[in-house]
Legacy VTK file of the C-alpha trace (Angstrom):
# vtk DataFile Version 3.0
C-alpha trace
ASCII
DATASET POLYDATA
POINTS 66 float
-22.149 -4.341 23.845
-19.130 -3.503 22.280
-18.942 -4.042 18.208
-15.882 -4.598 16.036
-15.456 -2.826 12.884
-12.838 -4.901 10.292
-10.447 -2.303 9.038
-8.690 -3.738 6.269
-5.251 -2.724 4.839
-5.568 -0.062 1.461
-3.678 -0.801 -1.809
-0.676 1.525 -1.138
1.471 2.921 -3.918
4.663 0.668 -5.041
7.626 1.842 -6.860
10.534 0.296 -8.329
13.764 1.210 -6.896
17.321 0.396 -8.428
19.046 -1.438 -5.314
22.568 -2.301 -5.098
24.063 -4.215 -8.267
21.322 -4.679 -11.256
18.560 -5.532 -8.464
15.324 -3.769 -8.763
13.489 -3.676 -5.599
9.811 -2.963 -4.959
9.275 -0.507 -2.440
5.486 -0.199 -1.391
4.678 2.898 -0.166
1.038 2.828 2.418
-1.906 4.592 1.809
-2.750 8.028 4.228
-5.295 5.861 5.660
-3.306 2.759 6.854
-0.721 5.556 8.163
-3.256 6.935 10.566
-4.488 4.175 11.730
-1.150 3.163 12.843
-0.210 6.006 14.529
-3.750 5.707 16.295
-2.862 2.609 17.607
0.583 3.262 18.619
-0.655 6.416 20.652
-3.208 4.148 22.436
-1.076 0.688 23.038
2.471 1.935 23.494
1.648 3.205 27.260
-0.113 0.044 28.460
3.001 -1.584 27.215
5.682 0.625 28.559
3.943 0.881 31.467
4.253 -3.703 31.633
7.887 -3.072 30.333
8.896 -0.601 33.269
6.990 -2.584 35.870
9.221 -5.522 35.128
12.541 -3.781 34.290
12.020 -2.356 37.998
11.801 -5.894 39.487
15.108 -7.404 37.524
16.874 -3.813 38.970
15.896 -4.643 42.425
17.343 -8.274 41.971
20.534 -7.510 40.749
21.156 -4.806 43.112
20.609 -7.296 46.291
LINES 1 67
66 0 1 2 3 4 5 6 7 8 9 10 11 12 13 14 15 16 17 18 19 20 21 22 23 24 25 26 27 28 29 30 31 32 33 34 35 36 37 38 39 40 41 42 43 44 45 46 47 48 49 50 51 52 53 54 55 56 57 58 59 60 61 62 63 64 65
């Protein structure tokens, strides 16, 4: 049986940044955490989706060429 841990998101840092004008923007800055856990996932799902993407791209290529 498989079982699900709930990984929720870490207060990052946030700074206030002087944008363009007299604007302040808020730029929130993630924790180490959060950051690793995205790259995990990207490692892990970005090949089962390139690999849909370049499956399909192959099949449009095929029909324009005819």
């Amino acid at each position: 049986m498989i079982s699900y841990q709930h990984v929720s998101a870490h207060a990052g840092t946030e700074e206030e940044i002087q944008g363009r004008g007299k604007k302040v923007r808020v730029l929130s800055i993630p924790a180490i955490r959060d950051r690793v856990v995205q790259g995990a996932l990207k490692l892990i799902l970005e090949p089962i989706f390139e690999a849909d993407f370049q499956a399909g791209r192959l099949d449009i290529d095929e029909a324009d060429s005819a």
